[in-house]
Backbone as numpy.savetxt, mean C-alpha at the origin, in Angstrom:
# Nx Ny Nz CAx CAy CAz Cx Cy Cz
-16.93 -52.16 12.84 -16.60 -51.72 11.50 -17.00 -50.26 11.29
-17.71 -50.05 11.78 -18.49 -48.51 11.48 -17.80 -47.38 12.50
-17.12 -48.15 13.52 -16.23 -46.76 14.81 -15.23 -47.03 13.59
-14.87 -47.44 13.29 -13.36 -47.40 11.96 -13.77 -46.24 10.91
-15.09 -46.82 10.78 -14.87 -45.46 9.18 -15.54 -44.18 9.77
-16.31 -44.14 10.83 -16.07 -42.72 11.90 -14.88 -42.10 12.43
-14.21 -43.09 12.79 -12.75 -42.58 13.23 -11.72 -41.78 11.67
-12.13 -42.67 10.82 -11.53 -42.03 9.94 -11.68 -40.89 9.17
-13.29 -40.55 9.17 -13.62 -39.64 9.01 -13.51 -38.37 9.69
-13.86 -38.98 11.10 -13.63 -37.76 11.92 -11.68 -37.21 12.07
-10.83 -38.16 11.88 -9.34 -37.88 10.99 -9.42 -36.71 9.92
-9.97 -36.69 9.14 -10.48 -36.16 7.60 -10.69 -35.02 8.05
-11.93 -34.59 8.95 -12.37 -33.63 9.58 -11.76 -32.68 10.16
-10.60 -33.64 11.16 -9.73 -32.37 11.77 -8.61 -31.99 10.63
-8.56 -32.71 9.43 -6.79 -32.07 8.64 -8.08 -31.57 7.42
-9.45 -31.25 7.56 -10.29 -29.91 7.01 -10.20 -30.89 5.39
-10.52 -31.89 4.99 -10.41 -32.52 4.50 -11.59 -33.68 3.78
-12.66 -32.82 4.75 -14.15 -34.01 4.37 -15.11 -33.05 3.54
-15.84 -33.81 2.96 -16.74 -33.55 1.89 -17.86 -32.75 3.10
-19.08 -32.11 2.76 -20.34 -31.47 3.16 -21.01 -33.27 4.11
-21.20 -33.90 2.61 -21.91 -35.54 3.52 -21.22 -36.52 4.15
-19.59 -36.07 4.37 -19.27 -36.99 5.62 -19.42 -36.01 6.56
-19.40 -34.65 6.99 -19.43 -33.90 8.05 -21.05 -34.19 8.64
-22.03 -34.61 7.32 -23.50 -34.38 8.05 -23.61 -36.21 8.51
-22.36 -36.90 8.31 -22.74 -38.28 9.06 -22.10 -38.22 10.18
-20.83 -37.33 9.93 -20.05 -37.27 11.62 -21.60 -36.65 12.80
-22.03 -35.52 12.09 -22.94 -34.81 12.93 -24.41 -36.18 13.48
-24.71 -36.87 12.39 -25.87 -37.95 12.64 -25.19 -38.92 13.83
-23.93 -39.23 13.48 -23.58 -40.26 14.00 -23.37 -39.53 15.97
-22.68 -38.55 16.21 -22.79 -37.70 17.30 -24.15 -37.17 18.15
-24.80 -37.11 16.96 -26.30 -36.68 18.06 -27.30 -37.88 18.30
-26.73 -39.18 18.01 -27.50 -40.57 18.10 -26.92 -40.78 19.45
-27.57 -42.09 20.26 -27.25 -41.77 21.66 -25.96 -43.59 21.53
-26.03 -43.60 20.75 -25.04 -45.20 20.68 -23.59 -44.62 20.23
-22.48 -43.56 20.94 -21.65 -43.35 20.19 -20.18 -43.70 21.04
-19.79 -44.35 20.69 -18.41 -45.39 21.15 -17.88 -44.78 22.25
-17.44 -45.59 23.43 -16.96 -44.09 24.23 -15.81 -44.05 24.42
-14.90 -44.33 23.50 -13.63 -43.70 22.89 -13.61 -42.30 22.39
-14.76 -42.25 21.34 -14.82 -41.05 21.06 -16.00 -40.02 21.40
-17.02 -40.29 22.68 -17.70 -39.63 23.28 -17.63 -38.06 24.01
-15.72 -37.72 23.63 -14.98 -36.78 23.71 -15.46 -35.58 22.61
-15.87 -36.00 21.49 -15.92 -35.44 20.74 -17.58 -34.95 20.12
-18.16 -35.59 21.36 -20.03 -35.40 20.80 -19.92 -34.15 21.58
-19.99 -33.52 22.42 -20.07 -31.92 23.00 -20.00 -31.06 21.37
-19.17 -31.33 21.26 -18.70 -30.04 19.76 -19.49 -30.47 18.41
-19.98 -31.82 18.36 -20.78 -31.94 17.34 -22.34 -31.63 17.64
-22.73 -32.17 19.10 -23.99 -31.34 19.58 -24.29 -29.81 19.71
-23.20 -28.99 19.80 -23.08 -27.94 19.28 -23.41 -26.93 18.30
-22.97 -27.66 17.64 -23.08 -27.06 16.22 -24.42 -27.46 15.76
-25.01 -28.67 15.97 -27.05 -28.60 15.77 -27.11 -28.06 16.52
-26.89 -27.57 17.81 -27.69 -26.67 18.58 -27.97 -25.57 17.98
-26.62 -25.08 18.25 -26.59 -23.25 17.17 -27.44 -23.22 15.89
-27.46 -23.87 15.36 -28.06 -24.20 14.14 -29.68 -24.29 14.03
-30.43 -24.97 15.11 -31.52 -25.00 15.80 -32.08 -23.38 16.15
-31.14 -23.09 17.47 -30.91 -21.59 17.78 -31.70 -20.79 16.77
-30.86 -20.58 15.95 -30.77 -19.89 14.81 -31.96 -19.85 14.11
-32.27 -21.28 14.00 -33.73 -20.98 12.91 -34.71 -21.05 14.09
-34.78 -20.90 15.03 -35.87 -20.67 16.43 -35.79 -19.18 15.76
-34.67 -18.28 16.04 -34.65 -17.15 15.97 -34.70 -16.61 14.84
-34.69 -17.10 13.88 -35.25 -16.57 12.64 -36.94 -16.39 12.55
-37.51 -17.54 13.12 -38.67 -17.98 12.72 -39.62 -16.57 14.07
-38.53 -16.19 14.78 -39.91 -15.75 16.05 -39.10 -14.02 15.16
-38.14 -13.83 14.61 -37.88 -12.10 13.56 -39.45 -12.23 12.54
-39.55 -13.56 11.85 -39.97 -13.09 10.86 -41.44 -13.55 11.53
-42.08 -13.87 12.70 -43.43 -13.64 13.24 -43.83 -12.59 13.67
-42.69 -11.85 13.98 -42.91 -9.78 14.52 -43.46 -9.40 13.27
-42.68 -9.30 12.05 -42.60 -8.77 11.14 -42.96 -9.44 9.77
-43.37 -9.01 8.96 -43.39 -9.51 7.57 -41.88 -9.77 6.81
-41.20 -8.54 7.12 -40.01 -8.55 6.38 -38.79 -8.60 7.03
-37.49 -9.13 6.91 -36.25 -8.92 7.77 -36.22 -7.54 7.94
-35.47 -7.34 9.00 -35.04 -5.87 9.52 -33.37 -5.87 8.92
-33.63 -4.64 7.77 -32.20 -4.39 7.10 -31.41 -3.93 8.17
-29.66 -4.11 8.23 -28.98 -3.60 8.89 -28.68 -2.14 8.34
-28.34 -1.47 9.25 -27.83 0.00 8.83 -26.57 -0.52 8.14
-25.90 0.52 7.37 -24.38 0.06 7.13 -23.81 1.38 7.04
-22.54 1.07 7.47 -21.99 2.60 7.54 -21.15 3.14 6.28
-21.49 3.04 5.28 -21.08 3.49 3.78 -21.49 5.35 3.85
-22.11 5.75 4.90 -22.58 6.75 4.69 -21.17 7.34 5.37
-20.84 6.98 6.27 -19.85 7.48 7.34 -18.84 7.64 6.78
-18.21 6.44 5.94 -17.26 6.29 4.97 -17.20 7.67 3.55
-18.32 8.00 3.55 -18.24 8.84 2.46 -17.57 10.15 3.21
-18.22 10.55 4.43 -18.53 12.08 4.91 -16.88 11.92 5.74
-16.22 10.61 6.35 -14.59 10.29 6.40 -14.00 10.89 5.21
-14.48 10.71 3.94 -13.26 11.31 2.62 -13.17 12.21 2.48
-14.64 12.62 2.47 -14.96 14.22 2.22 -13.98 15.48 3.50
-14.28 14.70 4.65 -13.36 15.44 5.68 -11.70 15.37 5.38
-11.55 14.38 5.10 -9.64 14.24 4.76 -9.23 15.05 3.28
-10.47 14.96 2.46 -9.86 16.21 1.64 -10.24 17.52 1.71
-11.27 17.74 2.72 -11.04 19.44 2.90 -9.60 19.40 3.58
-9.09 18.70 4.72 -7.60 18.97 5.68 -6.95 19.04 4.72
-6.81 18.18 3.60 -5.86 18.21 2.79 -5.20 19.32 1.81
-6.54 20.10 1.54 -6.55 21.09 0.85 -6.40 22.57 1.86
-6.90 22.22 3.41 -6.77 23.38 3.75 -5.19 23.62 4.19
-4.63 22.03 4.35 -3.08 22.01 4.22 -2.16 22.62 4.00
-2.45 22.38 2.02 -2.25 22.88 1.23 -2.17 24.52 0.70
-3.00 25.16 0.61 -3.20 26.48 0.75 -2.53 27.13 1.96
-2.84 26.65 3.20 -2.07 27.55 4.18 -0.47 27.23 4.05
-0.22 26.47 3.31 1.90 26.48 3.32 1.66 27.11 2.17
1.06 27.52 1.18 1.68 28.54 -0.54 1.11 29.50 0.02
0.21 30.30 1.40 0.22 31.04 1.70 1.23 31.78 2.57
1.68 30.80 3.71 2.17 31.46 4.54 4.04 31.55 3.51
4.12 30.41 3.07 5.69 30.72 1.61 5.89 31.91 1.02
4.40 32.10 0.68 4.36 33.73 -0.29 4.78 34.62 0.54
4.36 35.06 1.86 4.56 35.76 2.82 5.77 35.88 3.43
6.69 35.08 3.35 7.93 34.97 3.43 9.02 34.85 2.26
8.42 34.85 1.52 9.55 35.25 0.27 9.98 35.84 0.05
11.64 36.64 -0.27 11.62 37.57 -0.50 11.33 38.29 -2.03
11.69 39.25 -1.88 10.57 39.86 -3.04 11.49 39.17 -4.56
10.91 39.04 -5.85 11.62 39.01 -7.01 12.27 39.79 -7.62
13.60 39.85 -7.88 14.05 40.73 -8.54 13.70 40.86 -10.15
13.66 41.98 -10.58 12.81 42.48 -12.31 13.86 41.67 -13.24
13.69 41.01 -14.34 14.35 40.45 -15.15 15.56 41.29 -15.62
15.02 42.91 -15.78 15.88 44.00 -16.39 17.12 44.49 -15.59
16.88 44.05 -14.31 17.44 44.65 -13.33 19.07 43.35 -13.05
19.00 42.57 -13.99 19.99 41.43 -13.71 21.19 41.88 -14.46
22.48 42.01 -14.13 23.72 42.44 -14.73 23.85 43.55 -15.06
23.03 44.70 -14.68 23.18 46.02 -15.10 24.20 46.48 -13.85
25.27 47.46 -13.98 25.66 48.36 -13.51 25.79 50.08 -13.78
25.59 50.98 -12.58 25.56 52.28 -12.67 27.33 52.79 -13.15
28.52 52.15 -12.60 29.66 52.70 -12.75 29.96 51.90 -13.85
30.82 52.46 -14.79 31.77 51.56 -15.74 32.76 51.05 -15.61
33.50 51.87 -14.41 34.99 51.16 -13.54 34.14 49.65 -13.12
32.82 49.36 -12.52 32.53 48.10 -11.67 32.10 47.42 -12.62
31.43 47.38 -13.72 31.02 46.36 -14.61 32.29 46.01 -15.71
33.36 47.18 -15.95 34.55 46.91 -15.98 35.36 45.57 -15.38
35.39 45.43 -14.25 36.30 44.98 -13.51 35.36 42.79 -13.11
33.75 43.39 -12.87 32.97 42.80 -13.30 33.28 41.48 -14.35
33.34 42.02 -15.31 33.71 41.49 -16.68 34.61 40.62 -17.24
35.96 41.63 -16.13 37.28 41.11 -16.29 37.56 39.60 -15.31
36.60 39.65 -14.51 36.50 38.97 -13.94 35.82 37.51 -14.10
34.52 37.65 -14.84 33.95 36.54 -15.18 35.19 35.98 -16.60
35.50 36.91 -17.55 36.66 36.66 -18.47 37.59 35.59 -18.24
38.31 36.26 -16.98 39.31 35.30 -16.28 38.72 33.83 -15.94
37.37 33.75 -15.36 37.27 32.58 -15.24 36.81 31.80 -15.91
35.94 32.15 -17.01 36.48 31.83 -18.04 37.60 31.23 -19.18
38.13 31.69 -19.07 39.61 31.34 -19.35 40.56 30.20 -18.97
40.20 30.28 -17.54 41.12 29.18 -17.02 40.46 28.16 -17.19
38.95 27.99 -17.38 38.53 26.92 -17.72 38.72 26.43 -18.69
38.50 27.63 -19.94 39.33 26.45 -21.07 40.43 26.55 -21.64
41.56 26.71 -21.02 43.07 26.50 -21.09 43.01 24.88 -20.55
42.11 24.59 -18.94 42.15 23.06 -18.52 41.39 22.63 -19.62
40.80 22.27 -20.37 39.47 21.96 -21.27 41.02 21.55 -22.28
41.65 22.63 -22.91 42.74 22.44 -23.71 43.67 21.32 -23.64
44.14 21.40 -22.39 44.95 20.19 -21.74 44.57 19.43 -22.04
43.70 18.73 -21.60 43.07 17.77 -21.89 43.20 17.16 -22.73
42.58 17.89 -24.59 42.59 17.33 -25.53 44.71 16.86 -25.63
45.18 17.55 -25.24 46.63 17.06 -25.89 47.02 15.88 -24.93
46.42 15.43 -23.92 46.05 13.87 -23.36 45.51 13.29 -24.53
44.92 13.85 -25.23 43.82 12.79 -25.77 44.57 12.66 -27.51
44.97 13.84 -27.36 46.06 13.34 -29.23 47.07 12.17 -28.76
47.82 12.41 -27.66 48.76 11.49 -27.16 48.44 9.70 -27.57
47.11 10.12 -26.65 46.70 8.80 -26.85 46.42 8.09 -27.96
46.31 9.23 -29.18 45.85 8.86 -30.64 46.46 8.17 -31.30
47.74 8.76 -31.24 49.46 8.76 -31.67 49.78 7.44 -31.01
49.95 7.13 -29.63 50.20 5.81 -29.29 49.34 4.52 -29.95
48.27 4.73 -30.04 47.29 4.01 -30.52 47.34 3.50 -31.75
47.77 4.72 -32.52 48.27 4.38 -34.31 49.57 3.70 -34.43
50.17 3.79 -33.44 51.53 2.63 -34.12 51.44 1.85 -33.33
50.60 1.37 -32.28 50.37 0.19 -31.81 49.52 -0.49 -33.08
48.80 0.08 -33.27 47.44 -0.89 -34.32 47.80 0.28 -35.45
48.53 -0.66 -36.35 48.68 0.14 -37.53 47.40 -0.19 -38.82
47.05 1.55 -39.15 45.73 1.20 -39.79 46.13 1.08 -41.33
């Protein structure tokens, strides 16, 4: 009766499924020397785990006979800081050397005053006549347009009479 509700437990166990106090009866029932030998397969891995466990507080007990107090671990939070600090100087020295070396290759600005002025009157003449024209043809097409768009007005009103 009792390899049944071991078996079932130890079921439970592998689909991660058992409480804290069936795992510490699987473990009682494994390190007792009466254990079915159907499942005698499975005492290695439960003797195990008291071992390590044993281990462990052996080796706790002979840290804290050196010493009064645990030995803190270092942690590397320090490393992590002086890592950021380095990625934003690159970042910045990045930065600065492309709006430096840009400036240096730019060519120069022309003076605000200096935009559309001409010395001859024949060239700002002709200049003129020129932007005029295009001008123009743009809104002659612009014009068109709207008499598409009366068309459509006119059709519209004696379809749907208002």
């Amino acid at each position: 009766m009792e390899f049944n509700k071991i078996e079932d437990i130890l079921e439970k166990y592998f689909q991660g499924e058992t409480s804290i106090a069936e795992e510490k009866e699987l473990k009682d029932y494994f390190s007792s020397p009466n254990v079915a030998q159907h499942l005698e397969q499975y005492k290695p891995m439960f003797g195990y785990f008291s071992q390590v466990k044993e281990q462990k507080s052996t080796q706790e007990l002979k840290n804290l006979a050196r010493t009064d107090e645990a030995i803190p671990l270092k942690t590397k939070k320090r490393n992590v800081a002086w890592l950021s600090i380095a990625a934003s100087v690159v970042v910045l020295l990045g930065v600065g050397t492309y709006f430096y070396v840009s400036e240096k290759n730019a060519p120069p600005a022309i003076a605000q005053s200096e935009l559309g002025t001409y010395d001859d009157p024949e060239e700002a003449l002709a200049a003129t006549q020129k932007a005029l024209a295009l001008l123009s043809n743009n809104v002659n097409v612009g014009i068109g347009s709207v008499q598409y768009i009366k068309e459509y007005e006119q059709s519209k009103n004696k379809i749907f009479k208002q």
